[in-house]
Each structure stands twice: as structure tokens, then as C-alpha cells.
C-alpha positions as CSV (number, residue, x, y, z in Angstrom):
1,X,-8.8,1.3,13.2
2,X,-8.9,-2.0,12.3
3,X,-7.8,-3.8,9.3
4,X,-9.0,-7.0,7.5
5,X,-6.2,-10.0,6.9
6,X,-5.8,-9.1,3.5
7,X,-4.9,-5.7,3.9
8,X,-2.5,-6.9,7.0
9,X,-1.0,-9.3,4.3
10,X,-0.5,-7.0,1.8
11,X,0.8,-4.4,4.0
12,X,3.6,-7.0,4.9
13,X,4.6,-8.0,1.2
14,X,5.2,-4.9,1.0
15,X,7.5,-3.9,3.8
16,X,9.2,-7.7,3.0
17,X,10.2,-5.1,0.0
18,X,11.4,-2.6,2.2
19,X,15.1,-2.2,3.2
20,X,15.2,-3.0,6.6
21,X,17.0,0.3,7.9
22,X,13.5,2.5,7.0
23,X,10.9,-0.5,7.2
24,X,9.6,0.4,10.6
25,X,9.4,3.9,9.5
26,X,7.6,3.4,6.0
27,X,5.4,0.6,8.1
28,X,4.1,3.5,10.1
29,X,3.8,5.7,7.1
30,X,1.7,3.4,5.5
31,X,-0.3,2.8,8.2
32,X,-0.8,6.1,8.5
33,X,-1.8,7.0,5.0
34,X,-3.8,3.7,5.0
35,X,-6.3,4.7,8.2
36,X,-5.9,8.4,7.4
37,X,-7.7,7.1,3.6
38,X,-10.0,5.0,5.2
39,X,-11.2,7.2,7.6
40,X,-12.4,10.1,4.6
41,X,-13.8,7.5,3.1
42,X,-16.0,7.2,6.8
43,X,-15.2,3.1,6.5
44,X,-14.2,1.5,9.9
45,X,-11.8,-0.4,8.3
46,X,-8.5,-1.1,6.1
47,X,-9.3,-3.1,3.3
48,X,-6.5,-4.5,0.6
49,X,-7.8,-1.2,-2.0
50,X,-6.9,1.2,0.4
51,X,-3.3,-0.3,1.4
52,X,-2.7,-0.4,-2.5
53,X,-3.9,3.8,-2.5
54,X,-1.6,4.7,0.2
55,X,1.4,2.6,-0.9
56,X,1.1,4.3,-4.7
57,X,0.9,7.6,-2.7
58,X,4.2,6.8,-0.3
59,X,6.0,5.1,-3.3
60,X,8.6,8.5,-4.5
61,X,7.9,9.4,-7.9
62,X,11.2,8.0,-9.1
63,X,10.5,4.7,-7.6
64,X,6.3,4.1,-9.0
65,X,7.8,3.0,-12.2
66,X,8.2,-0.4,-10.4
67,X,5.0,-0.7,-9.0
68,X,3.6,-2.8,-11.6
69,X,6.0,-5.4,-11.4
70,X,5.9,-5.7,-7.4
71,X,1.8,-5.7,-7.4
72,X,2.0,-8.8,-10.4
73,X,4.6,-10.0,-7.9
74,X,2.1,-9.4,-5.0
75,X,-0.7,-11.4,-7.3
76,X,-2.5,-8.2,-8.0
77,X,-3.0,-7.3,-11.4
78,X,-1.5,-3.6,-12.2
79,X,-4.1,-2.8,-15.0
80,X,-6.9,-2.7,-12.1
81,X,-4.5,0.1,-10.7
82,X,-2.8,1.8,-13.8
83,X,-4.7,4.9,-13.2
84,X,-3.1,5.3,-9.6
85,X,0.3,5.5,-11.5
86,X,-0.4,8.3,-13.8
């Protein structure tokens, strides 16, 4: 599947996030969740919405509380995705 530069970009702020011992692991992950999202959606590509989805979804419960800072961090404004936190 392909993805557009914006979702590539994001996707690599966020592993720059990732401890390096599980990056390549949660880079595959991602990837996964990303295109497997994408794909019930019936688009042919990754865009930046879908990345943000699936890294909410990988993110462990204990860990989403830090979300919003990392997406303001990101330049992404955490009120647009609020509701994939509750």
C-alpha cells in the first residue's frame, strides 16, 4: 500500500520517540495497523489521519496520557484528536 509523505513523516516522528531496542518492531506494528485501517476504509493509501488512528490504537493504555503532548510536539493539535483518547 502506499503512503503519502506526510504520513511517512509522521510515522518517523513517531518512532524518533521510540526506544530504539522495539522501534523496528512498533515500526512494523504501525505499519500494520496503519494499511490494515486504510484498507476498511477501501482507500489506496496512508494518509497522516490514519497514521494518528493507528498510533492511538498501539499507544498502551498507560502510556496515551502522553499523547497530547507528543502530537503538539509533532505540530498537530490534540483537540482535533481528543476523542481518539477517551
Amino acid at each position: 500500500m502506499n503512503w503519502n509523505d506526510a504520513a511517512e513523516d509522521l510515522l518517523h516522528q513517531v518512532l524518533g520517540q521510540t526506544p530504539y531496542p522495539v522501534r523496528e518492531a512498533t515500526e512494523t506494528r504501525l505499519r500494520g495497523i496503519a494499511e490494515g485501517i486504510a484498507d476498511d476504509e477501501g482507500k489506496q493509501r496512508v494518509g497522516v489521519e490514519t497514521v494518528i488512528i493507528a498510533w492511538v490504537r498501539s499507544t498502551p493504555e498507560a502510556l496515551r496520557p502522553d499523547l497530547p503532548r507528543l502530537m503538539e510536539k509533532f505540530g498537530l493539535d490534540p483537540d482535533e484528536y481528543r476523542h481518539l483518547l477517551e
